[in-house]
C-alpha positions as CSV (number, residue, x, y, z in Angstrom):
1,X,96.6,62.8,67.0
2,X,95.5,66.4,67.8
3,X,98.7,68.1,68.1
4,X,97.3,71.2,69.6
5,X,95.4,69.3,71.5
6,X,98.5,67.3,72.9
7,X,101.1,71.0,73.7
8,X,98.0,72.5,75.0
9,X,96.8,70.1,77.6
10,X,100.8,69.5,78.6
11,X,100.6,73.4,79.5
12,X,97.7,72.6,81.2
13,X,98.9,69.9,83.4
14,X,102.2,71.8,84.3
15,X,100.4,74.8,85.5
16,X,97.7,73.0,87.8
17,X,100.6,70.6,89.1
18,X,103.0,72.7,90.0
19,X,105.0,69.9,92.0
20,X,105.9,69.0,88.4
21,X,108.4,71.8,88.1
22,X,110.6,70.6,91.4
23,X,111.1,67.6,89.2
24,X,112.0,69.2,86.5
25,X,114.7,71.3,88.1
26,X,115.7,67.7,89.1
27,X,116.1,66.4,85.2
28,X,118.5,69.7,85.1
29,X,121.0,68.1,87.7
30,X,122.3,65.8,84.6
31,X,122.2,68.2,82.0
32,X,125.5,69.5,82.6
33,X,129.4,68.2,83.2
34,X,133.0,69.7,83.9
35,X,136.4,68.4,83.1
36,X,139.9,68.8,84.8
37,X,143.1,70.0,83.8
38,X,146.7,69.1,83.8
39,X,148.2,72.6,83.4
40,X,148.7,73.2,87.4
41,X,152.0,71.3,87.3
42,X,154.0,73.8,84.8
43,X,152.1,76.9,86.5
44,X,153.0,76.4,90.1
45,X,156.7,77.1,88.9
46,X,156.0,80.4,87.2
47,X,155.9,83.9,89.1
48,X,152.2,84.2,90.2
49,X,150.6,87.7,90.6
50,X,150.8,88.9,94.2
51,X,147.4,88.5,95.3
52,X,148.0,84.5,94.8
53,X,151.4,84.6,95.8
54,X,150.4,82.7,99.7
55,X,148.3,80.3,98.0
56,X,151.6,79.6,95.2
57,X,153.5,79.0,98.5
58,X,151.2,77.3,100.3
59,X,150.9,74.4,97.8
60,X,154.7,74.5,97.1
61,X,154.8,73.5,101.2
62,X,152.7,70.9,100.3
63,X,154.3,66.9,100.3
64,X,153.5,64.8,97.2
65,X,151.8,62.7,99.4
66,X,149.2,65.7,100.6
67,X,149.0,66.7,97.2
68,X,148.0,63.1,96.3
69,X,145.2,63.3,99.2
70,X,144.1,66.3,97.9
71,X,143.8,65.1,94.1
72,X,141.9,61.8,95.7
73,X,139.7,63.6,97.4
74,X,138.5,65.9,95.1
75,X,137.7,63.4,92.6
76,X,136.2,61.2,94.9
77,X,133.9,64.4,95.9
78,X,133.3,64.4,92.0
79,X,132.2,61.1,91.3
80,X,129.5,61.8,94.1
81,X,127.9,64.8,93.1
82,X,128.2,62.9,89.4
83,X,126.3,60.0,90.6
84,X,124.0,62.2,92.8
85,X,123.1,64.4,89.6
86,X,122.6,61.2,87.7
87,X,119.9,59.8,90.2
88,X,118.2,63.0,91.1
89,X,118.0,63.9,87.2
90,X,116.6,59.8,86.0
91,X,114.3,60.3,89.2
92,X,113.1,63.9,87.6
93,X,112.6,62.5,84.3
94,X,110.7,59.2,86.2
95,X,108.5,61.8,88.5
96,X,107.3,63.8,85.2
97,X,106.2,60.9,83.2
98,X,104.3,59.4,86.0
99,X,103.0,63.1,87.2
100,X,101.2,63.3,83.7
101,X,100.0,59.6,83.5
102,X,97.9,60.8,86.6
103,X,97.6,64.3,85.8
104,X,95.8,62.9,82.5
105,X,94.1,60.1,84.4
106,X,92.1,62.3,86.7
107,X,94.5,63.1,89.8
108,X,93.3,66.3,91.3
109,X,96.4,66.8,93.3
110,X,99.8,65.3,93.2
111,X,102.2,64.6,95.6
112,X,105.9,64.9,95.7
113,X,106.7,61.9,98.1
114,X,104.6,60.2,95.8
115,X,106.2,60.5,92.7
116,X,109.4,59.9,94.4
117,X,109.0,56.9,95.8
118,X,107.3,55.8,93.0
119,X,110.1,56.4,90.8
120,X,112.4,54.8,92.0
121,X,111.4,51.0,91.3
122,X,112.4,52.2,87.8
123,X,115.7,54.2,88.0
124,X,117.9,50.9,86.9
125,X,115.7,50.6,83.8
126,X,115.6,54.1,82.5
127,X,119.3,54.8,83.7
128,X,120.0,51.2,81.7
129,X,118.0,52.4,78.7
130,X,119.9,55.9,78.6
131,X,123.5,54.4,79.4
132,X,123.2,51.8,76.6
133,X,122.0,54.3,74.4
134,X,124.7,57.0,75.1
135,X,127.4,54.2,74.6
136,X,126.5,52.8,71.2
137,X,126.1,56.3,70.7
138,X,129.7,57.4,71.6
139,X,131.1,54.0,69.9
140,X,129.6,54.8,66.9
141,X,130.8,58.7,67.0
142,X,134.1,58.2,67.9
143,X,134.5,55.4,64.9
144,X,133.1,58.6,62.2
145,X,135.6,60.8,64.3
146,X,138.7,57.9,63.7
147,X,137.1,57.4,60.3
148,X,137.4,61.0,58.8
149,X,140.8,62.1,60.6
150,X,142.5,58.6,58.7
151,X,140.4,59.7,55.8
152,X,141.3,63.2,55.6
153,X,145.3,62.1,56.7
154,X,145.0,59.7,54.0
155,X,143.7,61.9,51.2
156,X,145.6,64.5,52.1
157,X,142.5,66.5,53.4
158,X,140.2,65.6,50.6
159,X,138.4,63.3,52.8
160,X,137.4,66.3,55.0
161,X,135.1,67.4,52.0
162,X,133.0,63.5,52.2
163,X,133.4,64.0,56.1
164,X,131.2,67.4,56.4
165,X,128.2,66.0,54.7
166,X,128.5,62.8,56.9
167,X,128.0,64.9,59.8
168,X,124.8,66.6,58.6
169,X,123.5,63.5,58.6
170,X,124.7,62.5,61.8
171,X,123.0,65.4,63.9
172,X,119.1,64.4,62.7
173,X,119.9,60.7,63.3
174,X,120.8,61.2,66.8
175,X,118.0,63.6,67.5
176,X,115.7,60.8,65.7
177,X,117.5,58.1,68.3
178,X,117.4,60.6,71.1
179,X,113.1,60.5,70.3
180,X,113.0,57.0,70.1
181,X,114.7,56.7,73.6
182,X,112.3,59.4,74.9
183,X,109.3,57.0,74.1
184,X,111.0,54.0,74.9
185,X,111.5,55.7,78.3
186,X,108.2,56.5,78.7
187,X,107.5,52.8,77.6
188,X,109.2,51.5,80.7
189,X,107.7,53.4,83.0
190,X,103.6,53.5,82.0
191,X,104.1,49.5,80.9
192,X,106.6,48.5,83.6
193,X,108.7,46.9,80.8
194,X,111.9,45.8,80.8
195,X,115.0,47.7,78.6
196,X,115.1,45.5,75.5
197,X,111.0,45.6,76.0
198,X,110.6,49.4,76.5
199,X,113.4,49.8,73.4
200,X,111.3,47.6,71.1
201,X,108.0,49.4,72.2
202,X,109.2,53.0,71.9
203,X,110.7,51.9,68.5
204,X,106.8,50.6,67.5
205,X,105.4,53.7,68.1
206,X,107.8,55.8,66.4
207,X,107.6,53.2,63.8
208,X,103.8,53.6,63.1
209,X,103.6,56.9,63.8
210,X,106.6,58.6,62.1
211,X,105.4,62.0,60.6
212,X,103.5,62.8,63.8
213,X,106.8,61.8,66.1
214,X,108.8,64.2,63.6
215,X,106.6,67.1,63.7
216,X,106.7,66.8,67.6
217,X,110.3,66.8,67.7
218,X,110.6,69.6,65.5
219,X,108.3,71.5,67.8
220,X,109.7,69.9,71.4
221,X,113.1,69.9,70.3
222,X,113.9,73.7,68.5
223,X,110.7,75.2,68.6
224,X,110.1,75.1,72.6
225,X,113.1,73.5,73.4
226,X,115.7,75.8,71.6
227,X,113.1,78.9,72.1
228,X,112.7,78.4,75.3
229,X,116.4,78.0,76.6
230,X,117.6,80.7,74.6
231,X,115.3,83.1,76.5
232,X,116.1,81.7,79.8
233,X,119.7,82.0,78.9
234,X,119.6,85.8,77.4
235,X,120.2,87.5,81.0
236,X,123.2,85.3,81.7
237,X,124.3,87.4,78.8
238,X,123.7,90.9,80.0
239,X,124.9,89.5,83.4
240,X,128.5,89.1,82.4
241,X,128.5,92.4,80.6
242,X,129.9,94.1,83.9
243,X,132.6,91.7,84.1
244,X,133.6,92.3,80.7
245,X,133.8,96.1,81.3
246,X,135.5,95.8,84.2
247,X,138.3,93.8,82.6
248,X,138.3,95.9,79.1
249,X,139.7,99.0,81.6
250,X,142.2,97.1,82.3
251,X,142.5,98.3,86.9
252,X,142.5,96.0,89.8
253,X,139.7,97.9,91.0
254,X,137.5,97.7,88.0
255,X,137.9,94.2,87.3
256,X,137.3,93.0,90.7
257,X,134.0,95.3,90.5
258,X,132.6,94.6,87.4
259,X,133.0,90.4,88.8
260,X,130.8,91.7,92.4
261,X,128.3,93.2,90.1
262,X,128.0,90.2,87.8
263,X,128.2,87.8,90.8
264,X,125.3,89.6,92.7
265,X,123.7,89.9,89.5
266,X,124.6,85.7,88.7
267,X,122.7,85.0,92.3
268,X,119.5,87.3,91.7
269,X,118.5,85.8,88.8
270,X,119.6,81.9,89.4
271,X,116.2,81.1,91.3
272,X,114.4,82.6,88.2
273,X,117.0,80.4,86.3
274,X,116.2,77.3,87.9
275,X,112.3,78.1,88.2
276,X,111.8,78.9,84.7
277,X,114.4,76.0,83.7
278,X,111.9,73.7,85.2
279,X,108.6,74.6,84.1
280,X,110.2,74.1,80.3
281,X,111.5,70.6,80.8
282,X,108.4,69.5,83.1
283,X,106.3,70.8,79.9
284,X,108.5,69.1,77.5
285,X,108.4,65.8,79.4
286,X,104.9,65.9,79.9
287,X,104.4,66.7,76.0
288,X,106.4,63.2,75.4
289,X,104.6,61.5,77.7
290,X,100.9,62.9,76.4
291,X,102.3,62.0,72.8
292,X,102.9,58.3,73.8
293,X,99.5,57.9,75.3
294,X,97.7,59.5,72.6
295,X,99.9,57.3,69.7
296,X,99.7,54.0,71.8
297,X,97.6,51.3,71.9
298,X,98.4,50.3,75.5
299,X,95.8,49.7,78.0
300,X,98.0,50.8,80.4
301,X,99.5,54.0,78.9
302,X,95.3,55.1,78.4
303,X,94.7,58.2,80.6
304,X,91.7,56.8,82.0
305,X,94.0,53.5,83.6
306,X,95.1,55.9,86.7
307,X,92.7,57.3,88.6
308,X,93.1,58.7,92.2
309,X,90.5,59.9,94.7
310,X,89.5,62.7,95.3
């Protein structure tokens, strides 16, 4: 497989199709999380600073009942935009692989209802393939976790020393499993397989084709991937910098200025954020899928299968 051949065309079909990029500001919904805390309860009974002291009275008015309401509702509101962000970003990560198959196949346009509602016939599978994957993956992560804290408690912190090593070899094998669920992915979707199927394909081709799949990670994964997000991310950077200033001089006045400037600031450049987010991981998918097509046998995963009128 022509390498060059493979990152240049992917540019290629990103560019031309730009509909592409809407889906993959879609794979971005998933790629992030949030957590709770527990430290409200002790806080609401210390002396607030004045600005806060109506909202510190307002929730000591508050029944445990309301307060209850309140914690429901908030966490049902979570679990929605959770499961929302889990379907728009399998349906992003659908679109792109199909958007390419045609892209590679001869489509001179394509459409975004289209690669919608052509997704979706295969959200369960890929959303399957990924869950089961990230579960084994956590079992088998937290057993090393429970392994080296007994370890290290056992040997008195000698165990540590084994335990660091362990975890270098850790990282490469999940980006290696992460790869193989990136073709198997692709599998499901350009052979309408099933999990187990996809799983077993997307291990064959990584099987037979091992030192190309590892040269394209290494490029994919921290040459464009890493690159490429670290540049995106720079100006979130300088953006805080006024907050930071504001809150070294230690005023009301500053503080709350240097946060409007990096707020304004935040909001400029978030539709360049999103944008450029996009185009990377519409050219990274499309990469993937290009590399599957090129390494498989498949009739169906050929580029000249899909063909759309002009």
């Amino acid at each position: 497989m022509d390498i060059g051949n493979v990152l240049s065309r992917a540019w290629q079909i990103v560019w031309k199709h730009k509909v592409l990029w809407i889906f993959g500001i879609l794979v971005g919904c998933g790629s992030g999380g949030g957590g709770g805390s527990n430290a409200f309860q002790g806080s609401t009974r210390r002396e607030a600073p004045q600005q806060f002291q109506p909202l510190q009275r307002a929730f000591e008015n508050l029944t445990d009942a309301q307060i209850a309401l309140i914690v429901a509702t908030v966490i049902v509101v979570v679990l929605v935009l959770v499961v929302v962000a889990i379907f728009l970003s399998t349906i992003g990560r659908i679109g792109l692989i199909r958007g390419t198959q045609q892209a590679e196949g001869g489509a001179l346009s394509l459409a975004f209802g289209d690669l919608f509602s052509g997704s979706t016939p295969f959200f369960w599978r890929v959303f399957g393939l990924n869950l089961l994957i990230g579960l084994a993956s956590a079992i088998v992560l937290i057993a090393l976790v429970a392994l080296g804290v007994l370890g290290t408690m056992a040997t008195f912190g000698l165990g540590a020393l084994c335990f660091i090593p362990l975890i270098c070899i850790v990282i490469p094998l999940l980006w290696f499993v992460s790869v193989i669920t990136e073709q198997a992915s692709i599998a499901i979707v350009l052979e309408n397989l099933s999990i187990l199927d996809g799983l077993r394909r997307g291990w064959e081709v990584v099987r037979a084709n091992l030192g190309t799949v590892i040269v394209m990670a290494l490029i994919l994964i921290l040459g464009v991937g890493g690159l490429g997000s670290f540049i995106i991310g720079l100006p979130l950077v300088f953006i805080v910098i006024p907050a930071v200033v504001g809150a070294m001089a230690g005023t009301q006045r500053a503080l709350g200025g240097g946060l409007l400037i990096a707020g304004l600031c935040f909001v400029a450049y978030l539709p360049f954020f999103l944008i450029l987010s996009g185009i990377l991981r519409a050219y990274i998918e499309s990469a993937w899928t290009l590399t599957f097509m090129r390494l498989s046998a498949s009739p169906l995963a050929r580029p000249d299968i899909v063909q759309e009128p002009a």
